[in-house]
MINU-194821 format. One record per residue (C-alpha): residue number from 1; residue in three letters; x, y, z. Coordinates in Angstrom, 3 decimals. Example, Ala and Ser with C-alpha at 12.3 -4.5 7.8 and 13.67 -1.06 7.14 Angstrom:
% residues 2
+-----+-----+----------+----------+----------+
:   k :   r :        x :        y :        z :
+-----+-----+----------+----------+----------+
:   1 : ALA :   12.300 :   -4.500 :    7.800 :
:   2 : SER :   13.670 :   -1.060 :    7.140 :
+-----+-----+----------+----------+----------+
This chain:
% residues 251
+-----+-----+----------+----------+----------+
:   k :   r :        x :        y :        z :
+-----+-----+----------+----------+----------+
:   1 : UNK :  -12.488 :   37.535 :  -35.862 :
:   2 : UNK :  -13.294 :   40.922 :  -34.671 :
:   3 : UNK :  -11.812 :   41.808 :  -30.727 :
:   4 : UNK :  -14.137 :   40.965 :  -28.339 :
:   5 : UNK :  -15.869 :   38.095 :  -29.961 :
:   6 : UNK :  -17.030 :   35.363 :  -27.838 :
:   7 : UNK :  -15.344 :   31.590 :  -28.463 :
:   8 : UNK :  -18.678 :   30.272 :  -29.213 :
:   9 : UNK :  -17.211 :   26.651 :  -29.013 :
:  10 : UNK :  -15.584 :   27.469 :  -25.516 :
:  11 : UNK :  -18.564 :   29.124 :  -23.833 :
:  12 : UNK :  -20.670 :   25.998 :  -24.983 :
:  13 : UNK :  -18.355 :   23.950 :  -23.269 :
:  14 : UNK :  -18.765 :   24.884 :  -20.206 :
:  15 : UNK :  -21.884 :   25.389 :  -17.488 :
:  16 : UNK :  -21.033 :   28.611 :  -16.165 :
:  17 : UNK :  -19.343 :   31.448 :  -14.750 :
:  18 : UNK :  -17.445 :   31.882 :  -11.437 :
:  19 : UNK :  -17.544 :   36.106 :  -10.706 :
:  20 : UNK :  -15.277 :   37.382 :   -8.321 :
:  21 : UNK :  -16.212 :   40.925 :   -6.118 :
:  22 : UNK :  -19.331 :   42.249 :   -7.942 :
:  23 : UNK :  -20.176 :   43.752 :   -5.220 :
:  24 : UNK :  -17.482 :   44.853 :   -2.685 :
:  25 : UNK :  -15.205 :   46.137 :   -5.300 :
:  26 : UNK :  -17.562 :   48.658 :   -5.776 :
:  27 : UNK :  -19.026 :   47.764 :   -9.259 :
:  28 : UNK :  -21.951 :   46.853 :   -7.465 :
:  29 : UNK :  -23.219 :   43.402 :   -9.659 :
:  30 : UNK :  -23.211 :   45.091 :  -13.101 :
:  31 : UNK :  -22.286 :   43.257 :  -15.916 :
:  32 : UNK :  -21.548 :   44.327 :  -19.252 :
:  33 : UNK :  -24.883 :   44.105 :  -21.739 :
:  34 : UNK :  -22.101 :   41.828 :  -23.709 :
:  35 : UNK :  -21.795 :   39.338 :  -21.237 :
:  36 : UNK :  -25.436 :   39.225 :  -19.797 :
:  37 : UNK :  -26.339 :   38.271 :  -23.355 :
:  38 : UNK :  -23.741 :   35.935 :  -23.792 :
:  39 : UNK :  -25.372 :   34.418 :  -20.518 :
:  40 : UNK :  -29.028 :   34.606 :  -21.601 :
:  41 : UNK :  -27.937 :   33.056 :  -24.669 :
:  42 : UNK :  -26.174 :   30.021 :  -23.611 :
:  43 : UNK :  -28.090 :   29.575 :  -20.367 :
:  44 : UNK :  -25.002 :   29.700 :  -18.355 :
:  45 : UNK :  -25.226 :   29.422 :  -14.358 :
:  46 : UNK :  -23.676 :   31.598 :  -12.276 :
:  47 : UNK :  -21.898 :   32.037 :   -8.987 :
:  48 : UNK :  -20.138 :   34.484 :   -6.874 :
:  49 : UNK :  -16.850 :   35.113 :   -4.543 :
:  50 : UNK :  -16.997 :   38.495 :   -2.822 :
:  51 : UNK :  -14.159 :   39.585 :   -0.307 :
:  52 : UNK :  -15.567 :   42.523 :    1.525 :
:  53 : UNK :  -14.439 :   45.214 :    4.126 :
:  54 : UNK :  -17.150 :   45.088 :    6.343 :
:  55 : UNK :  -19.685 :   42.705 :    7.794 :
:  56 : UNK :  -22.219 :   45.481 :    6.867 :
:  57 : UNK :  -20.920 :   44.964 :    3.433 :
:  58 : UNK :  -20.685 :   41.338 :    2.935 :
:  59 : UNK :  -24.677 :   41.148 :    4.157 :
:  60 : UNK :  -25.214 :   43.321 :    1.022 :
:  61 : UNK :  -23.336 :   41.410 :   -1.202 :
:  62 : UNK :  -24.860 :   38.538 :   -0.399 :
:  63 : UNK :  -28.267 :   39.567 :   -0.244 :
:  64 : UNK :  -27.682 :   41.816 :   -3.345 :
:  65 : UNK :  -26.557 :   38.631 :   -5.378 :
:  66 : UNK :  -29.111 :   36.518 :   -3.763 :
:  67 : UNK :  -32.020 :   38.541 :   -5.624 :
:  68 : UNK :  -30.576 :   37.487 :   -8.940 :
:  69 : UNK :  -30.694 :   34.217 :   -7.642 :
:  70 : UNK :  -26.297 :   33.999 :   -7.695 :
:  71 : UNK :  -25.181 :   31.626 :   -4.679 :
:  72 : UNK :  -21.732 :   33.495 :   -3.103 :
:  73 : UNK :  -18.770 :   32.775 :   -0.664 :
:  74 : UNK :  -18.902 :   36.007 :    0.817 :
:  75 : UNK :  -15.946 :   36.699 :    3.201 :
:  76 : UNK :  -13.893 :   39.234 :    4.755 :
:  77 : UNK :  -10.324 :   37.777 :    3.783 :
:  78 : UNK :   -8.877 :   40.216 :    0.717 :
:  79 : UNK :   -6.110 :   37.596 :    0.776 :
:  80 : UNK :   -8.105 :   35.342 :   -0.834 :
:  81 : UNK :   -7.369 :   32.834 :    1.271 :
:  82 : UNK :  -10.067 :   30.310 :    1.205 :
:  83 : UNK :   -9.070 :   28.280 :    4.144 :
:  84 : UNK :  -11.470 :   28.525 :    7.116 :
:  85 : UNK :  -15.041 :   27.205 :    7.352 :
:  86 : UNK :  -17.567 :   29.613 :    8.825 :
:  87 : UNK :  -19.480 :   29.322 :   11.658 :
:  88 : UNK :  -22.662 :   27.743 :   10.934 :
:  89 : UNK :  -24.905 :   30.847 :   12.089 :
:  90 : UNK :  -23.352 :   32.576 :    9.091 :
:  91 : UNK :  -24.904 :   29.881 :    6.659 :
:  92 : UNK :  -27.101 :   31.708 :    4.503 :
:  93 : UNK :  -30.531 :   30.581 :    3.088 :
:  94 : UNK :  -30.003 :   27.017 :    4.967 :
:  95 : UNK :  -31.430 :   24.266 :    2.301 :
:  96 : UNK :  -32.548 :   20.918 :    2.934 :
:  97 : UNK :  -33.520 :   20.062 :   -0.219 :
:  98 : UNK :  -31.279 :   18.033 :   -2.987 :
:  99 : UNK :  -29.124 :   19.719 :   -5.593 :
: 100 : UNK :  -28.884 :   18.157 :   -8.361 :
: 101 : UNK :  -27.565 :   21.080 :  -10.548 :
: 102 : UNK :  -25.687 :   24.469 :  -10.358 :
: 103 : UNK :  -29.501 :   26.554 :  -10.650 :
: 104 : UNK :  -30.924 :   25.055 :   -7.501 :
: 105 : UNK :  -27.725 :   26.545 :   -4.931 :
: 106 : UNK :  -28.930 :   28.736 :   -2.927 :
: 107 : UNK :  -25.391 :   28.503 :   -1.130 :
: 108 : UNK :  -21.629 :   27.630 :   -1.098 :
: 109 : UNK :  -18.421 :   27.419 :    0.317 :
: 110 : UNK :  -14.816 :   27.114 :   -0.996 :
: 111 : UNK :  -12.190 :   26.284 :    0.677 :
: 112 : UNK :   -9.100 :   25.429 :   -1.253 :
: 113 : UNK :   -6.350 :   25.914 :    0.726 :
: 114 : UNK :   -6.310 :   23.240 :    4.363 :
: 115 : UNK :   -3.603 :   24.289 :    6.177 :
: 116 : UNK :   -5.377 :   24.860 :    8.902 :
: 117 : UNK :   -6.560 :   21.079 :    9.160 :
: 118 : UNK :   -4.332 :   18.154 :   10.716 :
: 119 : UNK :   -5.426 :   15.335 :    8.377 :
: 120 : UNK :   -7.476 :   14.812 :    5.498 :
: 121 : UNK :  -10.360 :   12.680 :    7.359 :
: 122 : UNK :  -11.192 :   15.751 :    9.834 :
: 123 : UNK :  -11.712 :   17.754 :    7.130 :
: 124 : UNK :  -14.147 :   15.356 :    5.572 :
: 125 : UNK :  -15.326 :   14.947 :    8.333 :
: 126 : UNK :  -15.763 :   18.554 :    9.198 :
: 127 : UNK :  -17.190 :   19.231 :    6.060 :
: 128 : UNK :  -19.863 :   16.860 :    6.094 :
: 129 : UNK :  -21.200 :   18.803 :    9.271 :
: 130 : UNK :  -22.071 :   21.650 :    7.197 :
: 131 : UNK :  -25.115 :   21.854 :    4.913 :
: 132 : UNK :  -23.619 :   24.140 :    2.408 :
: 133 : UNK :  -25.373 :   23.481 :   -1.233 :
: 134 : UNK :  -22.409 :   23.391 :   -3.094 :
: 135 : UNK :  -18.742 :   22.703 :   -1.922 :
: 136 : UNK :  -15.664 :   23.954 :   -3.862 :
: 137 : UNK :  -12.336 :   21.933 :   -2.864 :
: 138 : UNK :   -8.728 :   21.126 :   -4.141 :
: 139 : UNK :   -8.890 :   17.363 :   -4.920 :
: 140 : UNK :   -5.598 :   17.306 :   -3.239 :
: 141 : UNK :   -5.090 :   17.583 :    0.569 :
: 142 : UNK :   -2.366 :   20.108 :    1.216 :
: 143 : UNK :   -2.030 :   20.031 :   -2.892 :
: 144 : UNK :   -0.653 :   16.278 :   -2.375 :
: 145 : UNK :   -2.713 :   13.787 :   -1.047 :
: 146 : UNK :   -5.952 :   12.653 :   -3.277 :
: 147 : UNK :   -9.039 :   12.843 :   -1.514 :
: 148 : UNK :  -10.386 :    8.741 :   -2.222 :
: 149 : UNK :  -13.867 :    8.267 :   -4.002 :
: 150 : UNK :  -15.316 :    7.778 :   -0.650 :
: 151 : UNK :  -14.252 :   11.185 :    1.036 :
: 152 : UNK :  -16.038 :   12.577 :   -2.478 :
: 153 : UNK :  -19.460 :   10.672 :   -1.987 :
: 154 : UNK :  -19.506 :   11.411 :    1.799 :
: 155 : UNK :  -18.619 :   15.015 :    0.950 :
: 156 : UNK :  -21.908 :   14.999 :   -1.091 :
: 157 : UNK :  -24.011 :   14.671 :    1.617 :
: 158 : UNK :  -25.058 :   17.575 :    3.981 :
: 159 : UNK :  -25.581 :   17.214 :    7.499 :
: 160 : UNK :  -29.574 :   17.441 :    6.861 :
: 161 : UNK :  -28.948 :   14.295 :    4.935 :
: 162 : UNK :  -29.939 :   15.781 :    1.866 :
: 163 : UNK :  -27.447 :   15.455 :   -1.535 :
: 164 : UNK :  -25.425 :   18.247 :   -2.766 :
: 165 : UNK :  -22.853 :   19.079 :   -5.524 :
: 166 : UNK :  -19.108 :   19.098 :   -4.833 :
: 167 : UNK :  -16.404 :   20.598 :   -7.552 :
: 168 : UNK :  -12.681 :   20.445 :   -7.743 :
: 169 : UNK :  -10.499 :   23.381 :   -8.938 :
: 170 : UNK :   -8.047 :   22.511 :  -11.650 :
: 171 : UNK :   -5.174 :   25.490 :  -12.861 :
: 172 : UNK :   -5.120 :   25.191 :  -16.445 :
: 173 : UNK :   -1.886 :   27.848 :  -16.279 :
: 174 : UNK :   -0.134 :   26.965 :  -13.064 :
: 175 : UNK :    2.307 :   23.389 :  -12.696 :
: 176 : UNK :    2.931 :   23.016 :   -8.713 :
: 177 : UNK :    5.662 :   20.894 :   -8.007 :
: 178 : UNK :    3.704 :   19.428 :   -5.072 :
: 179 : UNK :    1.172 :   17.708 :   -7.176 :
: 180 : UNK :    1.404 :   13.921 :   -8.683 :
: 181 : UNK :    2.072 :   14.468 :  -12.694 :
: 182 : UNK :    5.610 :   16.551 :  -11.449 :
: 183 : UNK :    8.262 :   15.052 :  -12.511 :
: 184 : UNK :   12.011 :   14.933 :  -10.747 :
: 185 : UNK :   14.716 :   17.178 :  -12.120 :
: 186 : UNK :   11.765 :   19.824 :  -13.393 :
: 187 : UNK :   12.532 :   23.477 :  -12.817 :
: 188 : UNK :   11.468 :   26.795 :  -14.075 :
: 189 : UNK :   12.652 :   26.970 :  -17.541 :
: 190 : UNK :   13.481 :   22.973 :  -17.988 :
: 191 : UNK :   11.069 :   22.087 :  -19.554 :
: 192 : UNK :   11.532 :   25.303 :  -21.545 :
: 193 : UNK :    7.591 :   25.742 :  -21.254 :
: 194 : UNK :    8.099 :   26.089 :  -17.547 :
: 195 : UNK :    8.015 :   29.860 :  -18.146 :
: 196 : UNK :    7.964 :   32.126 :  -15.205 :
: 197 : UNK :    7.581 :   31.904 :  -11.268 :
: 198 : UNK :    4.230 :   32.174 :   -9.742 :
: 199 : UNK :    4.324 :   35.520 :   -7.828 :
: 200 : UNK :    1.656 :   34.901 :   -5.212 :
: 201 : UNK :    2.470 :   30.567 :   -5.062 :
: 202 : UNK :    6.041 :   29.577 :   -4.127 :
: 203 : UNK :    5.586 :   26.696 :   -5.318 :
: 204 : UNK :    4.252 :   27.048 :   -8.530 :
: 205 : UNK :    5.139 :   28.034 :  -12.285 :
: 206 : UNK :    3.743 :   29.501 :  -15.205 :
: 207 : UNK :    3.268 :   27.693 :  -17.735 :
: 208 : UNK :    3.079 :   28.082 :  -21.619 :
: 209 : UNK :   -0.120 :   26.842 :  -21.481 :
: 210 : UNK :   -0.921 :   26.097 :  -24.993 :
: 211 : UNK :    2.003 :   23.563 :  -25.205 :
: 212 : UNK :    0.797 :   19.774 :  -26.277 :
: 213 : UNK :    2.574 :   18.324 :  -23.274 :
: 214 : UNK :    0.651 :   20.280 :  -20.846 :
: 215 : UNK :   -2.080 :   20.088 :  -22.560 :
: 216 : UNK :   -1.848 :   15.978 :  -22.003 :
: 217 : UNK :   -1.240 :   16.178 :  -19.022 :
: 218 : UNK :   -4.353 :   18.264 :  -18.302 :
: 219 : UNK :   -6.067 :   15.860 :  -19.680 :
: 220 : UNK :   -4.778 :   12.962 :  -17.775 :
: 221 : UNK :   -5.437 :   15.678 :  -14.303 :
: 222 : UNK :   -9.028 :   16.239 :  -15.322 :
: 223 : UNK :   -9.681 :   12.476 :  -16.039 :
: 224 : UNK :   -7.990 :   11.411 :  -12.869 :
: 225 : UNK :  -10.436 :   14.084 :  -11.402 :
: 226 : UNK :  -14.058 :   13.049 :  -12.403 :
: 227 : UNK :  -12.776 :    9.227 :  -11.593 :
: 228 : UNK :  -12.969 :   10.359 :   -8.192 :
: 229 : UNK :  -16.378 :   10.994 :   -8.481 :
: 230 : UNK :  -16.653 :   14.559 :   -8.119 :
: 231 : UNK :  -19.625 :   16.465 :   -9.596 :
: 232 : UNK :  -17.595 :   19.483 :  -11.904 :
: 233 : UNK :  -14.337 :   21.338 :  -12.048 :
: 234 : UNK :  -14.103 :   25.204 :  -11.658 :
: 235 : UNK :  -11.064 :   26.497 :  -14.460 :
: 236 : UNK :   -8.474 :   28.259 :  -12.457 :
: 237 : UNK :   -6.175 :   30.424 :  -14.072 :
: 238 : UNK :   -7.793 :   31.550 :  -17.372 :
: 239 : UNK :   -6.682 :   34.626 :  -17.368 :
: 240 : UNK :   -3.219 :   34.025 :  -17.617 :
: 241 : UNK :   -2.506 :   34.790 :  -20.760 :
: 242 : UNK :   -2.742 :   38.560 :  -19.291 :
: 243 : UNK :    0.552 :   37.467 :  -18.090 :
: 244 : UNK :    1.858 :   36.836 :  -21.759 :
: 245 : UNK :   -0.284 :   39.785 :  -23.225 :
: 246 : UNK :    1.947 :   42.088 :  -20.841 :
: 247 : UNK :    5.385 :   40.722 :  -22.260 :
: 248 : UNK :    4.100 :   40.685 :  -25.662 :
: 249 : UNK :    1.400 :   43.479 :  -26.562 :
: 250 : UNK :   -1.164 :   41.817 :  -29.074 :
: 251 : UNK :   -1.820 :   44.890 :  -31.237 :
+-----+-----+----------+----------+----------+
């Protein structure tokens, strides 16, 4: 198979793309003709993080994207933080219709990491005050405590009353020893596939990720997941095998 060939059975698998600073890294939204075909072809959806300078700039990002019809969390955190919730006057293209699929957001907001929330029922809570389109969460308050199937179904609901879709993130290359399938006496490098220490997550590790264990228990994760009732997953960590490219150069 000839470098840069798409994994036609991958790319069918899944319902879109997540792109990350289109716009306020400077490439300013342009896509390779290999992927926009790849796009066209499969009828993928698409949606957008940009982490701007500027407020000037995040407007244009967000407008910019909005033309071609790409919802965005647009902010000005280059840390990548994802854990604040916006003032409501920065809610962009307010909808109060239902979404019932990726195509029909018109808006969305992540927010992954809740430190800065006391418990897990004022952030539902908080949440379902907001009339965001599409909300992007860890399944796990403060990485360790499930959100239950109703916090899901009342996160579904905007404020407006109207339905909208919520996903959970999942790292496919990441363990964390916070979360449930971690097992006592693990450390990096026991299991051997434990491989190297996360450089921007103290407590996580990177994995070998093609190993059958963690493949199972991916498995069992993403399962445990949907149960809860939550509308899709967004794949974190597919790129890791940069990480592995680096150590050993694939010629």
């Amino acid at each position: 198979i000839a470098v840069g060939s798409p994994i036609r059975r991958y790319i069918s698998a899944i319902n879109g793309l997540l792109l990350t600073n289109q716009i306020c890294s400077g490439a300013r939204g342009k896509l390779s003709s290999d992927v926009e075909k790849i796009i066209k072809e499969y009828g993928l959806s698409l949606i957008g993080i940009e982490h701007c300078s500027s407020e000037k700039e995040k407007k244009e990002a967000v407008l910019n994207l909005a033309r071609k019809k790409i919802p965005v969390h647009a902010d000005l955190d280059k840390a990548a933080a994802f854990d604040s919730i916006p003032a409501r006057s920065e809610l962009f293209l307010e909808n109060p219709a239902n979404i019932d699929s990726v195509s029909k957001v018109r808006n969305m907001l992540i927010l992954t990491n809740t430190r800065n929330f006391t418990d897990k029922d004022l952030l539902v809570k908080t949440l379902g005050e907001t009339n965001y389109d599409l909300l992007i969460v860890d399944p796990f308050f403060k990485s360790s405590i499930p959100f239950a199937k109703d916090d899901v179904k009342e996160l579904q609901t905007k404020k407006v009353g109207a339905k909208r879709l919520v996903f959970a993130v999942l790292n496919i290359s990441k363990a964390q020893d916070t979360r449930p399938y971690w097992e006592k006496g693990w450390k990096q490098g026991d299991p051997a596939w434990l491989r190297f220490q996360s450089k921007t997550d103290p407590s996580g590790l990177i994995v070998d990720f093609w190993t059958p264990v963690w493949k199972r228990i991916l498995g069992v994760y993403f399962k445990s997941i949907m149960e809860l009732g939550f509308d899709g997953i967004v794949l974190q960590g597919i790129d890791e095998h940069k990480t592995y490219e680096q150590i050993i150069p694939i010629n």
